[in-house]
Structures are given as structure tokens and as C-alpha cells.
C-alpha positions as CSV (number, residue, x, y, z in Angstrom):
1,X,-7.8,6.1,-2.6
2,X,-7.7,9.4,-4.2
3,X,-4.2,11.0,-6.6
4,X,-4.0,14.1,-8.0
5,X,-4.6,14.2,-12.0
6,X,-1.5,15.9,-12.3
7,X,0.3,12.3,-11.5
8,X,-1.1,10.2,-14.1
9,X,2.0,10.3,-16.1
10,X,3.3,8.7,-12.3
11,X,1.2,6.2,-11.9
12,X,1.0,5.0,-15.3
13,X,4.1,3.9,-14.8
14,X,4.2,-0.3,-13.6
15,X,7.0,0.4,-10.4
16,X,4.2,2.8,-9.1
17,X,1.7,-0.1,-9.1
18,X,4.7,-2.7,-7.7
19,X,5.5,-0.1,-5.4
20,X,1.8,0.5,-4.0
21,X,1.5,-3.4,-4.1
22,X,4.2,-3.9,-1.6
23,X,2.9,-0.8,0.5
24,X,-0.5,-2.2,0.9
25,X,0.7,-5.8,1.3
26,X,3.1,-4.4,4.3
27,X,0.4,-2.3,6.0
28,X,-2.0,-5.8,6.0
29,X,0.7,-7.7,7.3
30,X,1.4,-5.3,9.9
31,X,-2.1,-4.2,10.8
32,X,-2.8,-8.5,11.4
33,X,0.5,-9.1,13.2
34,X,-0.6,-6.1,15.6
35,X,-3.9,-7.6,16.5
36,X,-2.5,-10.6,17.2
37,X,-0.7,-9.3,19.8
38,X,-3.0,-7.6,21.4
39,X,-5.4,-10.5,21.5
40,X,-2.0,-12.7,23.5
């Protein structure tokens, strides 16, 4: 994953990485629950 330099002060800052967290734990979830679906 690529961010721009000019948002360091942003993701310095710990709700960014809780927030990214909860993105990329959504998307797995997601991405598993739809495969499992198309395998029924």
C-alpha cells in the first residue's frame, strides 16, 4: 500500500492505524464470506 508523504502527520496518528485495522479486517471477512457462497 502506497500514501502520499504529504499525510504522514495523518497517519502518525494511532485512529489512522485503528481505522485501517478495521478496514482491512472488514474487507478479509468479506472477501471469505463471498467465496463461501459461491462455493454453496
Amino acid at each position: 500500500m502506497a500514501l502520499k508523504e504529504d499525510l504522514t502527520d495523518v497517519i502518525l496518528q494511532p485512529a489512522f492505524g485503528e481505522q485501517m485495522k478495521d478496514v482491512i479486517e472488514y474487507r478479509a471477512m468479506d472477501y471469505y464470506r463471498r467465496r463461501y457462497e459461491e462455493k454453496r
